[in-house]
VEXDREN-2710 file (C-alpha; in Angstrom, 1 decimal):
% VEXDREN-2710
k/r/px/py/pz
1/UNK/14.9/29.5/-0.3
2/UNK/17.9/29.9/-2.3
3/UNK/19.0/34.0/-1.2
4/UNK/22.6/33.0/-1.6
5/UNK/23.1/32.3/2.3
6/UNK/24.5/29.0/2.8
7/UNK/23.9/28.7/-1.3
8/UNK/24.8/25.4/-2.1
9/UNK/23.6/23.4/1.0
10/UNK/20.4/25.4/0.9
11/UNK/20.0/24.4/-2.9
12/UNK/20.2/20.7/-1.3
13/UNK/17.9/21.2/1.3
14/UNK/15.2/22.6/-0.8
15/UNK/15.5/19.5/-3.8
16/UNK/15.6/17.0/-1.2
17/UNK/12.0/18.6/0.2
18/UNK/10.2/19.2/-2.8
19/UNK/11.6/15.4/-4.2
20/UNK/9.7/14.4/-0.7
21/UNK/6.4/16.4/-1.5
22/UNK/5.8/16.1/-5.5
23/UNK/6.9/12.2/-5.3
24/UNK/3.2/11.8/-3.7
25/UNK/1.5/14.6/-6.0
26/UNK/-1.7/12.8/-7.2
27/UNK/-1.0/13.8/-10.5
28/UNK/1.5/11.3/-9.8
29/UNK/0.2/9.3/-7.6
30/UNK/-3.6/8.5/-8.3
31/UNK/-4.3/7.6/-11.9
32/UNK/-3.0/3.7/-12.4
33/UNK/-5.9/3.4/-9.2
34/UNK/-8.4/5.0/-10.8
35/UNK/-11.4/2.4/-11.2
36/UNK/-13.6/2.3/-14.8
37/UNK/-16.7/3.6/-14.8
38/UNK/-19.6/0.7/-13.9
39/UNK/-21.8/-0.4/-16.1
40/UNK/-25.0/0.8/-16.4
41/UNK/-24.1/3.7/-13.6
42/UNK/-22.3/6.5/-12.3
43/UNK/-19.4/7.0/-10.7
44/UNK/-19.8/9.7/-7.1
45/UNK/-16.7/11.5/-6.1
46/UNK/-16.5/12.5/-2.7
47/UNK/-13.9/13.1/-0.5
48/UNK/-11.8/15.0/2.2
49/UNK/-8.3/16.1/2.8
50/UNK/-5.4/18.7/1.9
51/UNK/-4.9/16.6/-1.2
52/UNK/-8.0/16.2/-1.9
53/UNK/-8.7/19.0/-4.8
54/UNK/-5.6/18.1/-6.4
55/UNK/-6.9/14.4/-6.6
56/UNK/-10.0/15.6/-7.7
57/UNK/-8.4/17.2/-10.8
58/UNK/-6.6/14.3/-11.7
59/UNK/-9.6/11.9/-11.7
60/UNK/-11.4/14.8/-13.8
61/UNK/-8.4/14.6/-15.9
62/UNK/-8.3/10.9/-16.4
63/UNK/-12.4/10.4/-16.9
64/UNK/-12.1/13.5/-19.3
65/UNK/-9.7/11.7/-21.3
66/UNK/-11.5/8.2/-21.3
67/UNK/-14.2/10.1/-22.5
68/UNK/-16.3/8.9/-19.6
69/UNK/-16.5/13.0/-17.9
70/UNK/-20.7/12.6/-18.3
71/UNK/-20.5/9.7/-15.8
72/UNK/-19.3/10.9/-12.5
73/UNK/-20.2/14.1/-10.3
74/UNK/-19.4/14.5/-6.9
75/UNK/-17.8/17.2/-4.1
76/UNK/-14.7/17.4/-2.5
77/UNK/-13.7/19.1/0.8
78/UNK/-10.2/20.3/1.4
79/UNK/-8.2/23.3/3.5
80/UNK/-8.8/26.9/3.3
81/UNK/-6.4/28.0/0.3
82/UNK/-5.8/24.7/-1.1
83/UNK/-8.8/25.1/-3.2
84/UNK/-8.2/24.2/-7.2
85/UNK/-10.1/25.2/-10.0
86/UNK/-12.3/22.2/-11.7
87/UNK/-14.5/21.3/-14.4
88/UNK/-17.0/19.0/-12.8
89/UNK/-16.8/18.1/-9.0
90/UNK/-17.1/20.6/-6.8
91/UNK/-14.5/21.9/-4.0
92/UNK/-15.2/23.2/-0.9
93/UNK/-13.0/24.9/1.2
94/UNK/-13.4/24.8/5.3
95/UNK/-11.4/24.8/8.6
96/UNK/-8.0/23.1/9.7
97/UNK/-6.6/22.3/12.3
98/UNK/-9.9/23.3/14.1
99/UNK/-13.0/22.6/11.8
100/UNK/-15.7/25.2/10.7
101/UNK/-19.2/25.7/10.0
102/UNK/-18.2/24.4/6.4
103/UNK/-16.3/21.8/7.9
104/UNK/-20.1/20.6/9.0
105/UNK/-21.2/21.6/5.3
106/UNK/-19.3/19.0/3.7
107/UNK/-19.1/16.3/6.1
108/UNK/-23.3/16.2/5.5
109/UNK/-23.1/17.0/2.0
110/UNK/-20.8/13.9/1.5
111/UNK/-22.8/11.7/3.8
112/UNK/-26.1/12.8/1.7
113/UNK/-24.5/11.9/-1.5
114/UNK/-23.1/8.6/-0.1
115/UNK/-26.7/7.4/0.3
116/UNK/-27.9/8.3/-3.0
117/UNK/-25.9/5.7/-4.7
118/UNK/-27.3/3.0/-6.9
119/UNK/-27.0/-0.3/-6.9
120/UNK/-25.1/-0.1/-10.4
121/UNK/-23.2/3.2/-9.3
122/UNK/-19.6/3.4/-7.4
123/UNK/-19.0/6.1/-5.1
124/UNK/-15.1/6.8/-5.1
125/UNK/-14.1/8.7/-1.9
126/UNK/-10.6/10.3/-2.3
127/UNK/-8.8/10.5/1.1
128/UNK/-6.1/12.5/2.5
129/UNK/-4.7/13.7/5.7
130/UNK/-6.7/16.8/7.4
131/UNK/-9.7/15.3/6.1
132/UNK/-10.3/14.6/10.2
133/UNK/-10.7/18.3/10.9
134/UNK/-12.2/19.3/7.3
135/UNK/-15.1/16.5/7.3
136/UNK/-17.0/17.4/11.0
137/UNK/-20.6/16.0/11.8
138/UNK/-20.9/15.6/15.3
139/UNK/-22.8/12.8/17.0
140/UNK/-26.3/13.7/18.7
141/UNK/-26.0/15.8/21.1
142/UNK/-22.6/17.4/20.9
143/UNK/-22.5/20.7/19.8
144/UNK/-20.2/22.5/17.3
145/UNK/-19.1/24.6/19.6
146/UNK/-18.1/21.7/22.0
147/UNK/-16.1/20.0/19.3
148/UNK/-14.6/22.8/18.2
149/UNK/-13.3/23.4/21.6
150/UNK/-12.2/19.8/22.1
151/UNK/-9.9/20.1/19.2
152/UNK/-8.4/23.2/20.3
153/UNK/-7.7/21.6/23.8
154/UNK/-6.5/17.9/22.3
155/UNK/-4.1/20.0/20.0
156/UNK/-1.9/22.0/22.9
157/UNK/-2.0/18.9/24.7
158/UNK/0.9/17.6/23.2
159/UNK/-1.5/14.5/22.1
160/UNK/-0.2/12.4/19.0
161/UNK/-2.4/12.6/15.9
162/UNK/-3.4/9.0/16.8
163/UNK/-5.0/9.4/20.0
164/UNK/-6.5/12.7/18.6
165/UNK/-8.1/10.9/15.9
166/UNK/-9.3/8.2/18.6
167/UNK/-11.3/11.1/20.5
168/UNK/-12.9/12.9/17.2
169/UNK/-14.1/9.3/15.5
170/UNK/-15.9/8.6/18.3
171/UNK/-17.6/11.9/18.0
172/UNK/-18.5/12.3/14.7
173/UNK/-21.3/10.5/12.4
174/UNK/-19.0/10.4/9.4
175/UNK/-15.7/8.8/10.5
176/UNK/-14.8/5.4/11.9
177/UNK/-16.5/3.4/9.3
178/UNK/-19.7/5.4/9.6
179/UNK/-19.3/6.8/5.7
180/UNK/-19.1/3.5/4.4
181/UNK/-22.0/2.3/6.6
182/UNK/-23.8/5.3/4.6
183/UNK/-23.1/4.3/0.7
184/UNK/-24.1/0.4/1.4
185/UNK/-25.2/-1.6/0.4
186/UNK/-23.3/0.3/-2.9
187/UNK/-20.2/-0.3/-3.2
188/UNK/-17.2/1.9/-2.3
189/UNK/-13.4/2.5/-3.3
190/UNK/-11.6/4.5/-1.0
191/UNK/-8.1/5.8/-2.2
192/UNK/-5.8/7.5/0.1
193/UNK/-2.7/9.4/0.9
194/UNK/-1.4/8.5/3.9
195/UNK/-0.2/10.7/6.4
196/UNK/-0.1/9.0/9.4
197/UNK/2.5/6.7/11.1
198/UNK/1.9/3.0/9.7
199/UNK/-0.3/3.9/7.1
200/UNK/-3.3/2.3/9.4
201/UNK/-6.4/2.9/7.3
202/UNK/-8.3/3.6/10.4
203/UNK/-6.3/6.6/11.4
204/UNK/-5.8/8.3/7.8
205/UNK/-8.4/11.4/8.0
206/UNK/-9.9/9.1/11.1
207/UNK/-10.8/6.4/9.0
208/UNK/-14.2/7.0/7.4
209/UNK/-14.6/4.3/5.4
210/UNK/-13.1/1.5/7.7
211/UNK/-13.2/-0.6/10.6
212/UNK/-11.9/1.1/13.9
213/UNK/-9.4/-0.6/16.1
214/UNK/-10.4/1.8/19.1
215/UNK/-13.3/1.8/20.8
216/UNK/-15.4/4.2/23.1
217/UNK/-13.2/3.5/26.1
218/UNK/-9.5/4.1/24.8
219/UNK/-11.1/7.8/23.5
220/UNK/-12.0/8.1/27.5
221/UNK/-8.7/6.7/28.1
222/UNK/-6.6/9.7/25.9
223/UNK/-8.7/12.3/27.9
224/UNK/-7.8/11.0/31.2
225/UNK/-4.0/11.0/30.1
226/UNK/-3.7/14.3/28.8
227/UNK/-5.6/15.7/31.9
228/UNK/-8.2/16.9/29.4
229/UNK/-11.7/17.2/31.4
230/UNK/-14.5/17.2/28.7
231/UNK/-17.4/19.6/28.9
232/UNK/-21.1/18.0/30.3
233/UNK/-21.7/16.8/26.7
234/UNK/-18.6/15.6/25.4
235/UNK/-18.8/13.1/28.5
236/UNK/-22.3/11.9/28.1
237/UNK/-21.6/11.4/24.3
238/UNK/-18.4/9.4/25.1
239/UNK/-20.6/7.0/27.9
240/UNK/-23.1/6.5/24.7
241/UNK/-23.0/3.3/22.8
242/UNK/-25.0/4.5/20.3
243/UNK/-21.2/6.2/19.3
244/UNK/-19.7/3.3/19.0
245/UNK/-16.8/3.2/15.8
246/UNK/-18.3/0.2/13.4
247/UNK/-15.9/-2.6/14.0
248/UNK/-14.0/-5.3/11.8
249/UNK/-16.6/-7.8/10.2
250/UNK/-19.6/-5.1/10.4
251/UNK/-21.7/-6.1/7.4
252/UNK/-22.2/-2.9/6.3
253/UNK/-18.6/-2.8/5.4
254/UNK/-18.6/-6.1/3.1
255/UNK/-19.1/-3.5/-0.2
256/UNK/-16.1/-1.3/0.8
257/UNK/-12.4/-1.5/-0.4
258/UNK/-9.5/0.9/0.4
259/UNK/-5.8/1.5/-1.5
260/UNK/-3.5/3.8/-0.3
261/UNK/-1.9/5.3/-3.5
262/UNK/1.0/7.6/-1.9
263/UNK/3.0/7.1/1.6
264/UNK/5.5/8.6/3.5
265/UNK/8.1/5.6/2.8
266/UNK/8.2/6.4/-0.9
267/UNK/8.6/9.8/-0.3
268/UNK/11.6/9.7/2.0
269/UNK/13.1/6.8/-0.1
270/UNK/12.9/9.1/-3.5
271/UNK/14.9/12.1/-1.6
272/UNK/17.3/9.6/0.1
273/UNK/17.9/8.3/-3.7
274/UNK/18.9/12.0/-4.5
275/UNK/21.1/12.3/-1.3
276/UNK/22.9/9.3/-2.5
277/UNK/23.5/10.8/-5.4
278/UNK/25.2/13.5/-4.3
279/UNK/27.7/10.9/-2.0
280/UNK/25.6/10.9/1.1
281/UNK/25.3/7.6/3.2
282/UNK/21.6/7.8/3.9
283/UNK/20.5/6.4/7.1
284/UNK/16.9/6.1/7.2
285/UNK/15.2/6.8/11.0
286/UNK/11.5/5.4/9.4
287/UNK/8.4/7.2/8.4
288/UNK/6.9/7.0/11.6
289/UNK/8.5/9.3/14.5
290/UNK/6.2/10.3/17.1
291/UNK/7.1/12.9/20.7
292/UNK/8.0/16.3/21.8
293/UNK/9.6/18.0/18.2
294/UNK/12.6/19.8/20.2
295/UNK/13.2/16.8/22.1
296/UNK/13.4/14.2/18.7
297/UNK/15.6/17.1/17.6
298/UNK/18.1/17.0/20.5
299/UNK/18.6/13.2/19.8
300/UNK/18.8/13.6/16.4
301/UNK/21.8/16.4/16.8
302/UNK/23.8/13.6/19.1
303/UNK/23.5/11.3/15.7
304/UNK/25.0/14.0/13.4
305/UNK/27.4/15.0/15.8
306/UNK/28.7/11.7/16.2
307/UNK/28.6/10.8/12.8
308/UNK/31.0/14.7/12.2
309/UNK/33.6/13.2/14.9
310/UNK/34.1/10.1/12.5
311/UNK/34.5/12.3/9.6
312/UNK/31.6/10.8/7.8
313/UNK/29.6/12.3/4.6
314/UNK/25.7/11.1/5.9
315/UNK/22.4/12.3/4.9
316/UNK/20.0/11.2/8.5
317/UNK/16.7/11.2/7.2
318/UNK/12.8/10.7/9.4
319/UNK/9.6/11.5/8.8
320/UNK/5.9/10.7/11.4
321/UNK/4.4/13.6/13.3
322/UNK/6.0/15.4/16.1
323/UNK/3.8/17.4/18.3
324/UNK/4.9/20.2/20.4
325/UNK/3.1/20.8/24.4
326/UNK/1.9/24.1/23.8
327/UNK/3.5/26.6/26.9
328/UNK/4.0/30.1/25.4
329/UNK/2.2/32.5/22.8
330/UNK/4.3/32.1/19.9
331/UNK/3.6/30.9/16.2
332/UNK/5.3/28.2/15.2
333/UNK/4.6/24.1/14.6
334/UNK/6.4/20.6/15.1
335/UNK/9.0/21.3/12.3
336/UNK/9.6/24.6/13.1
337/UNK/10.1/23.9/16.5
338/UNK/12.3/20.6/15.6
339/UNK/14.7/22.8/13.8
340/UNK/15.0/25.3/16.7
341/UNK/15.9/22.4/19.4
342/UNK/18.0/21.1/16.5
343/UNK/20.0/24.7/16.0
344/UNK/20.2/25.0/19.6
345/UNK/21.7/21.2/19.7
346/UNK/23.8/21.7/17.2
347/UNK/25.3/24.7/18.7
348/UNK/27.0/26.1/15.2
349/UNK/28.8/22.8/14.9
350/UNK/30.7/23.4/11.4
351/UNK/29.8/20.9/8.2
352/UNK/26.3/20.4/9.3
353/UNK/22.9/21.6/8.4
354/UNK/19.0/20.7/8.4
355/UNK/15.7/20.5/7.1
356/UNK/12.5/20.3/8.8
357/UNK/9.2/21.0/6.3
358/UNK/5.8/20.0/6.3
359/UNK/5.0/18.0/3.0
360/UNK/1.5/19.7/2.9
361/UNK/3.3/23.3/3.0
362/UNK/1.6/24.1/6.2
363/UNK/3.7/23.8/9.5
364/UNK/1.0/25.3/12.2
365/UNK/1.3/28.5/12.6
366/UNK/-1.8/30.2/12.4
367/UNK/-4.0/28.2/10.1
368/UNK/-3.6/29.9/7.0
369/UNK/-2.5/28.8/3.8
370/UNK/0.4/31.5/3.8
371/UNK/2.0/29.8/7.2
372/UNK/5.5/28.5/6.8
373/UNK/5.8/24.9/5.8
374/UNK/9.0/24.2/8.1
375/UNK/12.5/26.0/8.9
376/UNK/16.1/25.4/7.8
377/UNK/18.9/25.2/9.9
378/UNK/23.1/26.4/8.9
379/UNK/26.2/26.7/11.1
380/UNK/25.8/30.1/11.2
381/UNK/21.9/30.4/12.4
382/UNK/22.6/30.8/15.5
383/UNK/24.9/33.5/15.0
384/UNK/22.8/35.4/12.8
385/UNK/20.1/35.6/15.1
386/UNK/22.7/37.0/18.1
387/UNK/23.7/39.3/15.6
388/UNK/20.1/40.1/15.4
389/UNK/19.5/40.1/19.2
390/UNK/17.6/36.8/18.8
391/UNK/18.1/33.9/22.2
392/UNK/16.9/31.0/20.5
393/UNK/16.6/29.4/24.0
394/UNK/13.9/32.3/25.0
395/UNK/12.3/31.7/21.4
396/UNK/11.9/28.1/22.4
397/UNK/10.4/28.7/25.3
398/UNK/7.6/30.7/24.1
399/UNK/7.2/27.9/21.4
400/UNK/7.5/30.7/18.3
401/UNK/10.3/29.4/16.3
402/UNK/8.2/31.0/13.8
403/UNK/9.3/34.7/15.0
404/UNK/13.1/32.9/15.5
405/UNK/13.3/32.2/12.0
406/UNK/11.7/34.4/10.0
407/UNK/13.8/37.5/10.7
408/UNK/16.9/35.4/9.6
409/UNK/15.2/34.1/6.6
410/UNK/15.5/30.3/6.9
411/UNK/11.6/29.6/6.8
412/UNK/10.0/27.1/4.1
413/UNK/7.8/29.2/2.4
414/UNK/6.0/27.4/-0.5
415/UNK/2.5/27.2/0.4
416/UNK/0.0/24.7/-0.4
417/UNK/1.9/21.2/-2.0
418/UNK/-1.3/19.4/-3.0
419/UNK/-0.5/16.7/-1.0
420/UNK/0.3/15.3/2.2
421/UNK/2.6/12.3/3.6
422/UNK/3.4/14.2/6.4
423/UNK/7.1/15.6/8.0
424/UNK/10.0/15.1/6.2
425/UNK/13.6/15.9/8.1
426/UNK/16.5/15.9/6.8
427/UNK/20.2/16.6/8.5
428/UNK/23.5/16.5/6.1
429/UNK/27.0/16.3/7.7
430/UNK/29.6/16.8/5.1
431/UNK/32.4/17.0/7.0
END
């Protein structure tokens, strides 16, 4: 990220980013939450999420060091590639965005291990965002395949992660409380990394361990308004009671307590600190944008151009989850695609450039580890691609700002962070 091209602003660009991402590192993050061993029992460690192997190494860390490492076991699932190596809980490694046959693996391994908890032992699940696609145990009578194809469909939809979320709980034996319901009467500590907008428990990795606000119907309802018509099975499940999300004051929830230990806020605060430091005015657009990426993107060029007409120094900062309505073939994601509507906005405009990355390192793309994390954007990006024979309109339209970018060299490429609070965007104009 720093090839000498727009040196110094790129140099800015990439701090800003990585302040964003390694403010929520559980290395950072997770150890003042870590609970003591009980008496008299064990402590299980199980768990789901892009973060989640990178937690898992610091809770080894921190029992290691208390000299308490005997006394808990457990298994952690997390992406393909964001595996780490560890001395005593397991990893396991399985599909995202759309789950796999280990992605069913864990999701029963965890469930298993949730029910063989004493009554003196503690079972610690350590949450993240992704864990909604990496933990997958469908519901009676749904078949992988069904689900699998579900998720496929709800993600070119356009569909926020929300109503996504809404869909799968209701689908699956393991989220929407059902976890907790299969550690009680034990008692369980959930700590998360939140990478949803709001930081609502019930929608961070589709809420496992807590009560769900949404119920059979509104999952029926996010079908019907993405025009989304379910296979035989899918339909049937959704009509079934029996799938019902366990709901606030469920008993077999009274043993269950949740902390969110890292949140998209912090993050964005921590790099807006920087920004300040360097004479920016920050103004902060919140942690919890939702809608169509290139569309965000075109309203948030109208801010930085009005801001360059007063001739004033501003960092605009966001962060949520955009989604992008799938319509071409390309390769791409939500920040990728944000910075192309935001070039394209932008129009070369002198004084200001832009950031759009992926605080788990993974913007879409193709599902691997290797994908870009997000896409820069300098007054002169649009004329280096022309001088490349690159119509950033066209690439829009075929939804691969991936294949606009790269050739120019202003992708995010960092791979795996460890962690997840979700976008971070960033547009200076230094005027």
């Amino acid at each position: 990220m720093k090839d000498g091209t727009n040196g110094g602003v790129r140099e800015t660009l990439s701090t800003l980013f990585e302040t964003a991402y390694r403010t929520a590192h559980p290395a950072v993050c997770l150890p003042a939450h870590l609970p003591k061993v009980p008496g008299g029992g064990r402590i299980i460690i199980i768990g789901a999420g892009k973060g989640s192997a990178a937690m898992a190494v610091a809770a080894e860390e921190h029992y290691i060091a208390t000299g308490e490492a005997g006394k808990i076991s457990g298994l952690i699932s997390t992406r393909h590639g964001f595996g780490l190596p560890t001395k005593i809980i397991e990893i396991l490694e399985a599909g995202h965005p759309v789950p796999d046959a280990n992605s069913i693996v864990g999701a029963e391994r965890a469930i298993a291990l949730a029910k063989s908890a004493g009554p003196n032992d503690l079972v610690l699940c350590l949450l993240s965002g992704g864990a909604s696609a990496i933990w997958a145990a469908p519901v009676p009578g749904v078949s992988f395949e069904a689900k699998q194809a579900l998720t496929k469909q709800l993600l070119k939809s356009g569909a926020p992660i929300s109503e996504m979320n809404c869909v799968r709980k209701h689908l699956s034996e393991v989220k929407g409380g059902k976890l907790a319901a299969a550690v009680y009467p034990a008692r369980l500590l959930t700590l998360a990394i939140s990478d949803v907008p709001g930081d609502n428990p019930d929608e961070i990795g589709s809420g496992p361990t807590v009560a769900d606000r949404s119920t059979l119907a509104d999952a029926r309802a996010v079908l019907a308004k993405w025009k989304i018509t379910p296979s035989p099975e899918i339909a049937k499940a959704l009509d079934d009671p029996k799938n019902e999300t366990l709901k606030a004051g469920d008993p077999k929830l009274a043993n269950s307590t949740y902390e969110i230990v890292a949140a998209p806020r912090a993050s964005i605060e921590a790099a807006g600190a920087i920004a300040r430091d360097l004479g920016y005015r920050t103004i902060m657009l919140g942690d919890d944008l939702e809608g169509e990426a290139h569309e965000i993107a075109r309203k948030h060029a109208e801010m930085a151009l009005e801001a360059k007409a007063k001739g004033e120094k501003v960092a605009i900062m966001s962060g949520g989850e955009l989604t992008v309505t799938v319509r071409g073939n390309g390769s791409g994601g939500p920040n990728q695609e944000y910075a192309l509507g935001l070039a394209i906005a932008l129009n070369g405009t002198p004084g200001i450039a832009g950031l759009a990355g992926d605080t788990d390192g993974i913007d879409g793309g193709g599902g691997h580890h290797s994908d870009p994390a997000g896409a820069m954007v300098f007054p002169d990006t649009l004329a280096r691609a022309a001088a490349q024979n690159l119509n950033a309109a066209k690439f829009l339209e075929n939804n691969d700002s991936t294949g606009f970018f790269r050739p120019i060299g202003d992708l995010i490429l960092c791979g795996p962070t460890q962690t997840n609070v979700n976008d971070f965007r960033v547009i200076l104009v230094d005027p």
